[in-house]
Structure formats: structure tokens, C-alpha cells
C-alpha positions as CSV (number, residue, x, y, z in Angstrom):
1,X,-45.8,54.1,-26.7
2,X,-47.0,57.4,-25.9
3,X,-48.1,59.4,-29.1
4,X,-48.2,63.5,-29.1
5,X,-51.8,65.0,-28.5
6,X,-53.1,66.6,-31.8
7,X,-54.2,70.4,-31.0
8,X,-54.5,71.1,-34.5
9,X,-57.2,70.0,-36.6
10,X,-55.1,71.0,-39.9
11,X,-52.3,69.0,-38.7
12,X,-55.0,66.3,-37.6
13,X,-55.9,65.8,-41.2
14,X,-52.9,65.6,-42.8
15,X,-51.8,62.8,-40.3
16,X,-54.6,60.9,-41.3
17,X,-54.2,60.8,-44.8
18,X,-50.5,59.9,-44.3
19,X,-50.9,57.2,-41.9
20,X,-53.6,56.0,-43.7
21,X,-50.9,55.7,-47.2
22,X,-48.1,54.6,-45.0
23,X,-50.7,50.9,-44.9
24,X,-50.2,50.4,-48.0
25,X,-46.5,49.7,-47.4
26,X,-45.9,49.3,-44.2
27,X,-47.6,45.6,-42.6
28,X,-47.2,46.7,-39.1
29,X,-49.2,49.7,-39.8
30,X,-53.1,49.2,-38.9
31,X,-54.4,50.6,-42.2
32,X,-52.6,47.7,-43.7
33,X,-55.2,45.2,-42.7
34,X,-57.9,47.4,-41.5
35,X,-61.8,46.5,-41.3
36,X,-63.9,47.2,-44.8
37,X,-68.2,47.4,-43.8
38,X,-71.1,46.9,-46.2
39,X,-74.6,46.6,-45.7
40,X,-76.8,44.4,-48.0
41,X,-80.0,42.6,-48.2
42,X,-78.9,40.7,-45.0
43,X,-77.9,43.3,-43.1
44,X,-74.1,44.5,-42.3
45,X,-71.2,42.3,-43.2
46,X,-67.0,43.4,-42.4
47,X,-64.2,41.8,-43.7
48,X,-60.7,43.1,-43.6
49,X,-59.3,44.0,-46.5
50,X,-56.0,45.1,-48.0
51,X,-56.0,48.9,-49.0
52,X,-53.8,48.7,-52.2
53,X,-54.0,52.6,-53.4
54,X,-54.5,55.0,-51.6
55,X,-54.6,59.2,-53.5
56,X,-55.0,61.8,-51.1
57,X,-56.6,64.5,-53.4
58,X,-58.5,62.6,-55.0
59,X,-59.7,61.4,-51.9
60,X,-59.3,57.3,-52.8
61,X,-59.0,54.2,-51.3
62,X,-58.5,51.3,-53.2
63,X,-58.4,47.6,-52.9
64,X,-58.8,44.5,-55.1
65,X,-60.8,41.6,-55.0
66,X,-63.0,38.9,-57.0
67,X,-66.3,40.6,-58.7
68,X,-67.9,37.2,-58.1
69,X,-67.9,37.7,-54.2
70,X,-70.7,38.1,-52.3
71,X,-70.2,41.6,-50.9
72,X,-70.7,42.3,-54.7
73,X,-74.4,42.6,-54.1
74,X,-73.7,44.3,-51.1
75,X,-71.7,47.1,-53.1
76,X,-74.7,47.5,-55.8
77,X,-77.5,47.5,-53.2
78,X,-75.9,50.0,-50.9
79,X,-72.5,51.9,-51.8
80,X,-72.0,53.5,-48.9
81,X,-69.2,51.8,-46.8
82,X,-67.1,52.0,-43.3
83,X,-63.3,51.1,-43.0
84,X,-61.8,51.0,-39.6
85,X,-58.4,50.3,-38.0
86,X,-57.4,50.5,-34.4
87,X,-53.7,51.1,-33.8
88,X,-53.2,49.5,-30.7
89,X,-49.6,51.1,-30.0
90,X,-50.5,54.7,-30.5
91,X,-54.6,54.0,-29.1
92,X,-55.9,55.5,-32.3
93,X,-59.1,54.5,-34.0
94,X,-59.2,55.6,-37.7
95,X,-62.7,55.6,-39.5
96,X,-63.1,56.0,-42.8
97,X,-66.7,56.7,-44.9
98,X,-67.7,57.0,-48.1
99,X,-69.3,55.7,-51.5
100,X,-67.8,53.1,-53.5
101,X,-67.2,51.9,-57.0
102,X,-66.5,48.9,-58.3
103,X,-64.5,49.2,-61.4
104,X,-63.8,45.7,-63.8
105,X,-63.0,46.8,-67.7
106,X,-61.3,50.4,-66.9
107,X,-58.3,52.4,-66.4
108,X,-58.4,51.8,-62.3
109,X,-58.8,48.2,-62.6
110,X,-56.1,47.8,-65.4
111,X,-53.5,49.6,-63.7
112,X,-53.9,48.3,-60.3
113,X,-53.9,44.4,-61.8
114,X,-50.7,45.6,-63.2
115,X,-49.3,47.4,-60.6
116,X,-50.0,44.2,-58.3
117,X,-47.2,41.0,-57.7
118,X,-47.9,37.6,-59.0
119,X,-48.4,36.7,-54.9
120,X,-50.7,39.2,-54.4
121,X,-53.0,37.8,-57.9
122,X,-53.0,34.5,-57.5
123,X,-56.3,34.9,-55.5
124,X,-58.0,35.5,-58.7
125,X,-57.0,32.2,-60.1
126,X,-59.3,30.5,-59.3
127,X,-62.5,28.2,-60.9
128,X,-64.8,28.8,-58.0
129,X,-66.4,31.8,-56.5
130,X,-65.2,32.8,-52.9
131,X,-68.3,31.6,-51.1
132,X,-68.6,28.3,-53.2
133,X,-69.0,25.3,-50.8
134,X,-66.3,22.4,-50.7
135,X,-66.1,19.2,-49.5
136,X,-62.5,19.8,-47.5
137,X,-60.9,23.2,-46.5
138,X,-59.0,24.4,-49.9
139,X,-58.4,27.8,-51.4
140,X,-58.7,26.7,-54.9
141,X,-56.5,28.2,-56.0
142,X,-55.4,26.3,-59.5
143,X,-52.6,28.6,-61.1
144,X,-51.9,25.6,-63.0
145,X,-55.8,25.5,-65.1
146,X,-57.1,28.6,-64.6
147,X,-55.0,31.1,-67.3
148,X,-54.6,35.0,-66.6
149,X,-57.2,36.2,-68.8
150,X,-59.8,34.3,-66.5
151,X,-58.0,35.4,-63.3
152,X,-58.2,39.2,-64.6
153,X,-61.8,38.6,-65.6
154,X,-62.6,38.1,-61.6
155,X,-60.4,40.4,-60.5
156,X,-61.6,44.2,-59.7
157,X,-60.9,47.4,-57.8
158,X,-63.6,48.4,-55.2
159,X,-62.8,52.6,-54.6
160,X,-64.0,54.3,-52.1
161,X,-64.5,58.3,-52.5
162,X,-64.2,59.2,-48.9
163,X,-66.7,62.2,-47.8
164,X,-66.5,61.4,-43.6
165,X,-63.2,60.8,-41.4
166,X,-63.5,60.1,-37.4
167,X,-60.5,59.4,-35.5
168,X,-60.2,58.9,-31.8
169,X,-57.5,58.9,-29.7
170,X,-57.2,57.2,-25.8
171,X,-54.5,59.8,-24.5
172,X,-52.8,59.4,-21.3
173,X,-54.1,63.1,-20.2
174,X,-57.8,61.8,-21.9
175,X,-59.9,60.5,-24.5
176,X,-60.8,62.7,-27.4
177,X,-62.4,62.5,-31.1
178,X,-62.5,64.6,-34.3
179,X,-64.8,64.2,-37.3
180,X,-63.8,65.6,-40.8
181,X,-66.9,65.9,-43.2
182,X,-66.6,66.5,-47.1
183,X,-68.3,70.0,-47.6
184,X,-67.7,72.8,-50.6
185,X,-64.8,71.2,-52.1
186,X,-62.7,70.3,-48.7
187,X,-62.9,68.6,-45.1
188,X,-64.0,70.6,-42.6
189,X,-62.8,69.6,-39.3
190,X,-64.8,69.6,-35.8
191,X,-63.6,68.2,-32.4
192,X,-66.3,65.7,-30.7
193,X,-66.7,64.3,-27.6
194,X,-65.7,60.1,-27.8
């Protein structure tokens, strides 16, 4: 598929934000599974997470995950983060960058765990920590033992307050890049050579 060429940087940034909100409902979409980097005490880590809320103006992206992971530590020794998704159809790259939160015993986490299906909690039902070794492959997931006020009590919202957007596009007629920074109370676009 051959997507338009963006002229506009205006226009530029208002496609991001949508495409990046249509992942949170749409599977086939690449910011529905995109890439989520840390950095920590042993360097980088990525992981692909599942973007769950995404606010525009308040310049959020949320998802949900157990507090007793280990990117945990990553998140309190560094809180700057990466998110990337390539859109292999259109030959976009989306980059996201920011500072993020993590939020346990507050309004964010409470309304996303109840905002969220049964499916999409069940991760949190758990007696072990992701990262625990096993003897056999298992999830451990144990709906059956493990009640909901345990499964909330490892469940939380990692927000990101993004301050940084790159996006690239490989364009029949060429390759080209734009970065939007966070300055004086909005994004201010700039065109870049990829």
C-alpha cells in the first residue's frame, strides 16, 4: 500500500496521535503491540507491550502490568523510556519518548483495572512474579487460588508523559523523518534527515 506524503508538519502531528489511539482498538494496527524500552542497572531491556489508554492532551500513554516485574527497577532507576512501532504496510516508524510513572493505589490505576476485561486481568492472577523460575514452561496463572484483591494488588499502570515524537516514513518518491519536541506548552515540529 502506498500511503500520502505528509507536507505538513501540523497535519503530521495530528496523524500521530490518532494512529497511535487507533492501537488501542484496532490489533492490526502497529501501536497495538508496539516495542516499550527501559534502561536499568543492566543496561537496556524492550519488551512489547499493550498500549491500553492513550489521552492526547494530556499527552499519555498507558499500559498495565504486574508491579513485581523486573522492569520495575528499571522504571525507578531510570524513567525515561522509548516505545516504537514499525507499520510495515504504510513503511512508517513511530517513536515515542518520555518519562514514566508507575501508578498502584490511585485514580489511574483504579480506573484502568476497571475499565479492563476479565481476559485481559487474568495476568495478574498469579502467585509468582513474572521472572520467577519453574520447573516446566507454565504461565501460572491460578484464577482458581489467587482471589482479586491479590491480582489487583500486582496489577499497575506504567504512564508515560511523552515530551519527544520521531516518525519516519520510507516513501516511494524517498525516505524522510520529523521530530516533534515538548517545548513552552506544545510540540514543535522540525523535518530531519532519516
Amino acid at each position: 500500500m502506498i500511503s500520502a506524503r505528509f507536507d505538513d508538519l501540523s497535519a503530521l502531528e495530528e496523524y500521530l496521535w490518532e494512529y497511535a489511539t487507533r492501537g488501542v482498538r484496532l490489533s492490526a494496527n502497529a501501536m497495538a503491540w508496539p516495542a516499550f524500552g527501559t534502561s536499568g542497572p543492566m543496561g537496556p531491556a524492550v519488551r512489547t507491550v499493550a498500549p491500553r489508554r492513550i489521552d492526547r492532551q494530556a499527552r499519555i500513554i498507558d499500559f498495565h502490568t504486574d508491579r513485581r516485574s523486573p522492569k520495575m527497577v528499571h522504571l525507578e532507576t531510570t524513567p525515561r523510556v522509548s516505545w516504537m512501532a514499525f507499520d510495515e504496510e504504510l513503511g512508517q516508524q513511530f517513536q515515542f519518548f518520555g518519562a514514566a510513572s508507575v501508578h498502584v493505589d490511585d485514580e489511574a490505576a483504579d480506573s484502568l483495572w476497571a475499565d479492563q476485561a476479565i481476559d485481559d486481568l487474568e495476568f495478574y492472577f498469579k502467585r509468582l512474579a513474572p521472572g520467577t523460575p519453574v520447573d516446566a514452561p507454565e504461565s501460572a496463572i491460578d484464577i482458581d487460588s489467587v482471589d482479586e484483591a491479590t491480582a489487583r494488588a500486582n496489577f499497575c499502570v506504567v504512564r508515560t508523559i511523552v515530551d519527544e515524537m520521531i516518525w519516519g516514513h520510507l516513501h516511494e518518491e524517498g525516505e524522510y523523518r520529523a521530530r516533534f519536541q515538548w517545548r513552552d506548552g506544545q510540540f514543535e515540529g522540525q523535518w530531519i534527515v532519516p
